[in-house]
C-alpha positions in Angstrom: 110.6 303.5 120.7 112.9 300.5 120.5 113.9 299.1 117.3 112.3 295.5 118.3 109.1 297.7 118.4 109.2 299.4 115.2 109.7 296.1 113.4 106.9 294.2 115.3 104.9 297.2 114.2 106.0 297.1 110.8 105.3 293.4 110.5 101.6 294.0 111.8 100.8 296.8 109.4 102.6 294.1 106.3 100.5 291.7 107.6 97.0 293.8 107.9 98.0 295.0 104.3 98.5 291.3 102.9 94.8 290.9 104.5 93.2 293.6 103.3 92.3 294.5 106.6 93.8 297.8 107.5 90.8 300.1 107.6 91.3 304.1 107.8 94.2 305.0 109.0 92.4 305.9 112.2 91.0 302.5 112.7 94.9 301.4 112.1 96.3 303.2 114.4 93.5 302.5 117.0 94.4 298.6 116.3 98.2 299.2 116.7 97.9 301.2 119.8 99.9 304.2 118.3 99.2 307.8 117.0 98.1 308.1 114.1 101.0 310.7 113.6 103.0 307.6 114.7 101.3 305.2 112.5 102.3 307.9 109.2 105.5 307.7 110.4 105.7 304.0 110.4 104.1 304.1 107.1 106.7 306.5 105.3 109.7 304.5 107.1 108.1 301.4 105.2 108.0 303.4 102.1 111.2 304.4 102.4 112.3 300.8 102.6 110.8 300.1 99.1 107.3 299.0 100.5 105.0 299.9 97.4 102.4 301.2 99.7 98.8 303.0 99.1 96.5 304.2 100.5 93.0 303.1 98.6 90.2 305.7 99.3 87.5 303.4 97.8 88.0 300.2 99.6 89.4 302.2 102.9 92.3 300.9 103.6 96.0 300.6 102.6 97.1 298.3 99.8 100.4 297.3 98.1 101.1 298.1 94.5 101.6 294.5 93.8 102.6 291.4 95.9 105.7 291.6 98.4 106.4 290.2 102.0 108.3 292.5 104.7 111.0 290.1 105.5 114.2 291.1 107.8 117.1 288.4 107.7 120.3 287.4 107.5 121.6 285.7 104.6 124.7 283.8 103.5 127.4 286.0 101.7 129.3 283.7 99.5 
C-alpha cells in the first residue's frame, strides 16, 4: 500500500471519528474498502501517532478521548 493511501485512509477514519459515524469496526472496514485486519492496523498506526483513539462498545463506534484533528503539513522553521 502506498503511503498516499495510508494517509487518505487515515484522514477518512479522523473524519468518520469527528462524525461520530464509524460504526463496528466491521461496518468501517466495509466503508473503507479494507480488511478489517487492515483497518486495526491503520487504527494502531494512528495510535501510534498520538491519536487518542477508542473504541466505545455502547454507542458502536470509535471515539476520540477528547477533541484533535489529523493534520499532516509542513511548517515554517524559524
Amino acid at each position: 500500500m502506498s503511503f498516499t493511501t495510508y494517509l487518505n485512509r487515515m484522514e477518512a477514519i479522523d473524519r468518520m471519528i469527528r462524525l461520530k459515524c464509524t460504526g463496528t469496526p466491521s461496518e468501517l472496514s466495509y466503508k473503507l474498502g479494507i480488511s478489517p485486519s487492515s483497518l486495526y492496523e491503520l487504527i494502531k498506526l494512528m495510535k501510534g501517532l498520538g491519536g487518542p483513539i477508542y473504541y466505545c462498545r455502547k454507542k458502536r463506534s470509535y471515539c476520540y478521548h477528547e477533541e484533535v484533528r489529523l493534520e499532516l503539513m509542513f511548517r515554517p522553521t524559524g
